[in-house]
N, C-alpha and C positions, 0 to 999 in steps of 0.2 A: 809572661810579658818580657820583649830584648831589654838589654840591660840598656841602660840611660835614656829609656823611653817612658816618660809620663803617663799615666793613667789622664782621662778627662778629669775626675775629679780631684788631683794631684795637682792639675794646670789650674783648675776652677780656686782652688784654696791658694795657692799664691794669688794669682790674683786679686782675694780677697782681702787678703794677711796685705800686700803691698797698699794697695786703696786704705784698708783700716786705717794702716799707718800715718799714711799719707792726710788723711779726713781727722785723726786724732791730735796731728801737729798742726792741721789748718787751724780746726776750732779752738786749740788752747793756748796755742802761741803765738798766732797771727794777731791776736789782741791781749797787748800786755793784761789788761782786767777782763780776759774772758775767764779765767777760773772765778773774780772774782764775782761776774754775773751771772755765772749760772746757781751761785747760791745767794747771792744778793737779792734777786729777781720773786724770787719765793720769798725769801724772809723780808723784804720790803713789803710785799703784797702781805703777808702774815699782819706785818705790824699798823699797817694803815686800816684793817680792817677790826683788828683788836682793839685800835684805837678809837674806832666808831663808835662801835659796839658799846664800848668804856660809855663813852662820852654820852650815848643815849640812857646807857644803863641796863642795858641787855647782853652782855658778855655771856652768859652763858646759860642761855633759854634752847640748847640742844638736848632734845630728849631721849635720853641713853649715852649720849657721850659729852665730853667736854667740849668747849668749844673749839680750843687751841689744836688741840688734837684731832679734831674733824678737821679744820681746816686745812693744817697740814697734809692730811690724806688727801683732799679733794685738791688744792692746788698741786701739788706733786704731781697724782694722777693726770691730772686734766695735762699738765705741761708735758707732760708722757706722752699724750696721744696727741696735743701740738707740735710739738716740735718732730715726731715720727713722721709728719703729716707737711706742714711747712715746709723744713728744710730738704724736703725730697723733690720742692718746687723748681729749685737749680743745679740739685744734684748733677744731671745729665748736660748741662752746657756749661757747668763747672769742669766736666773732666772729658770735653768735647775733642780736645787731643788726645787722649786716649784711645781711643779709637780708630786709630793707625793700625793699634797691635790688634790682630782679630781673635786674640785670646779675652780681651775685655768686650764686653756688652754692654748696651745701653741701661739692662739692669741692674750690671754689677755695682756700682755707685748709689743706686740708688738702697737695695741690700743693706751697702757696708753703712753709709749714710745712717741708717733708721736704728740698725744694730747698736753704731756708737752710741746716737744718741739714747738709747735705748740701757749702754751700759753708765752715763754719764748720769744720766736724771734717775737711775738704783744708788749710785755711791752719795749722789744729794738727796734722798732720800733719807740715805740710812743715816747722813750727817746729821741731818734735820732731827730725824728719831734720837741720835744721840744725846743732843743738846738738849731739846726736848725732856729726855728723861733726866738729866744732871739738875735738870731744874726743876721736877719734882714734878713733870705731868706723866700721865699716864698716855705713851705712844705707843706702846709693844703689841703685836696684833693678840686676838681674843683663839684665831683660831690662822695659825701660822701659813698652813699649807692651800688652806681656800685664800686667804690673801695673796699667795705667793701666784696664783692661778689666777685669780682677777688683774693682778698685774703684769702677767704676759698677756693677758685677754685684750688689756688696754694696748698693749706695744702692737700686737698683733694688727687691731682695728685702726691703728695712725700705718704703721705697716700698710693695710688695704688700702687707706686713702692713698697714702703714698705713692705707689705704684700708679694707682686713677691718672691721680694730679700730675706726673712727673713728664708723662704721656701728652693730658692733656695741656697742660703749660709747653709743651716744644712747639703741638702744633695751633695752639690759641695765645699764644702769650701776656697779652692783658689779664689772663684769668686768676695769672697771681695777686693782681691787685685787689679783686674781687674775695679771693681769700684773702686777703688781711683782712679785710672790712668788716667780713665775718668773724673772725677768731674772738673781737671782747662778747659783741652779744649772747656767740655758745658759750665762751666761759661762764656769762652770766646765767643764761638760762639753764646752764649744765648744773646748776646747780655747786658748781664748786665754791663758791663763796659767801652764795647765801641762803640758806635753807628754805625750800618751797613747798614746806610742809603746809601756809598759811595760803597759798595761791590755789584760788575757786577749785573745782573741779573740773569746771567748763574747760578753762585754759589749762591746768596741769595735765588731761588727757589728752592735748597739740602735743607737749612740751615730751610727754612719754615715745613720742615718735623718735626722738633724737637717741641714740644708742650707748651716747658718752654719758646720758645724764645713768641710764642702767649699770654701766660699768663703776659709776662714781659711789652711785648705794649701796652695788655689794659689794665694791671694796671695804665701804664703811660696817657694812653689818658683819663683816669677817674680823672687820679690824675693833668692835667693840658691840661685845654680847647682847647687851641693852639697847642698844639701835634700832630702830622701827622705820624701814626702807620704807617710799611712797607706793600705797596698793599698785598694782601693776607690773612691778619691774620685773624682770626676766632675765635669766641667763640665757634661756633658748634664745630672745630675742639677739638680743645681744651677740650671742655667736653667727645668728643668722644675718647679722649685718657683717661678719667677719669674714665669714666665708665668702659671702657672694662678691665681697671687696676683692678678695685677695682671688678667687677667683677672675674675676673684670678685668684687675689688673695688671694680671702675669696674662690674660688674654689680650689685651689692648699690646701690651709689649711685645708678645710674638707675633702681631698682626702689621703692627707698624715699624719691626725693629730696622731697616732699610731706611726709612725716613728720619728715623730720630739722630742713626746715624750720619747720615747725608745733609742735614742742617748744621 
């Protein structure tokens, strides 16, 4: 290689490294309480749900795990593969001038985007596990390395939507609104916050089409021995939704990358 000539993948990593940068000073410091809501956000939902629970008198009718501690899992998770999935909605018209420089792509943002939040919602995770255990629950996973796998599994699948949506949001734009409207019913039916161990058959075999509720089980049944996932659940499945995402859309992106730039 001549000397002070870049490799591609040389020029691809600044690129990256500068965006990171760039994406990790938007989200933290552009909002004096954004540190504080990204762990607020979960432990508020923790505690209004603990609170229910209290107040019905079923706090902890989870079979094989705690309550606290499931829950933890499941909202973490699930906000894993939300926010991987959301905020990759304005990635691309957020860094619309970027795209002067022909070393930047319309996917590089989107990339960096899902990465941070991807490394933002592990270090509030691990917070959460911390405190968690100071206070005498049991958070520490049963089986370390299958957790640690389910949860790139999850960054992965908000990853694939990611790309979908960043796509389709440049050239549909209303469709972001349409994914908000969606995000509490999947949270609910994701199962992340309330166990649907109790729900028919009829309906819980709809509700198994959905890929986040898959990822949420077996995180849990990694993260505690005694755990008894809903029959059906799948890893295969589950990856077979990852793939085909993440395939679609790095395909929608080299298909349309002309236009996304050009709006």
């Amino acid at each position: 290689m001549t000397d002070g000539v870049r490799s591609h993948w040389q020029v691809t990593w600044s690129v990256w490294h500068a965006l990171f940068m760039r994406e990790v000073l938007a989200r933290t410091m552009g909002d004096r309480l954004g540190w504080f809501w990204m762990l607020g956000e979960p432990v508020a939902f923790i505690a209004v749900m603990v609170g229910i629970r209290s107040v019905l008198g079923r706090a902890r009718l989870i079979s094989g795990a705690e309550y606290i501690p499931w829950l933890i899992v499941g909202i973490i998770a699930f906000f894993l593969f939300r926010e991987g999935m959301t905020r990759s909605l304005k990635a691309i018209e957020a860094n619309q001038a970027l795209f002067a420089y022909r070393q930047v792509k319309p996917i590089d943002p989107v990339l960096v985007r899902t990465v941070m939040e991807g490394v933002l919602k592990t270090i509030v995770f691990m917070i959460l596990i911390a405190i968690a255990s100071l206070l005498g629950e049991d958070v520490l996973p049963g089986d370390p390395l299958g957790a640690m796998f389910i949860w790139v599994s999850m960054w992965l699948l908000g990853l694939g939507a990611g790309l979908i949506l960043s796509v389709a949001a440049r050239l549909v734009p209303d469709i972001e609104h349409v994914i908000g409207v969606m995000m509490l019913p999947m949270f609910i039916l994701s199962g992340a916050i309330f166990p649907l161990h109790n729900v028919p058959h009829e309906i819980l075999q709809y509700l198994l089409y959905n890929p986040v509720l898959h990822g949420l089980e077996l995180l849990r049944s990694d993260f505690f021995p005694g755990y008894k996932t809903y029959q059906g659940v799948s890893l295969g499945y589950l990856w077979s939704w990852i793939l085909v995402m993440l395939a679609l859309g790095l395909a929608l992106h080299v298909r349309f990358a002309a236009r996304l730039k050009a709006q």
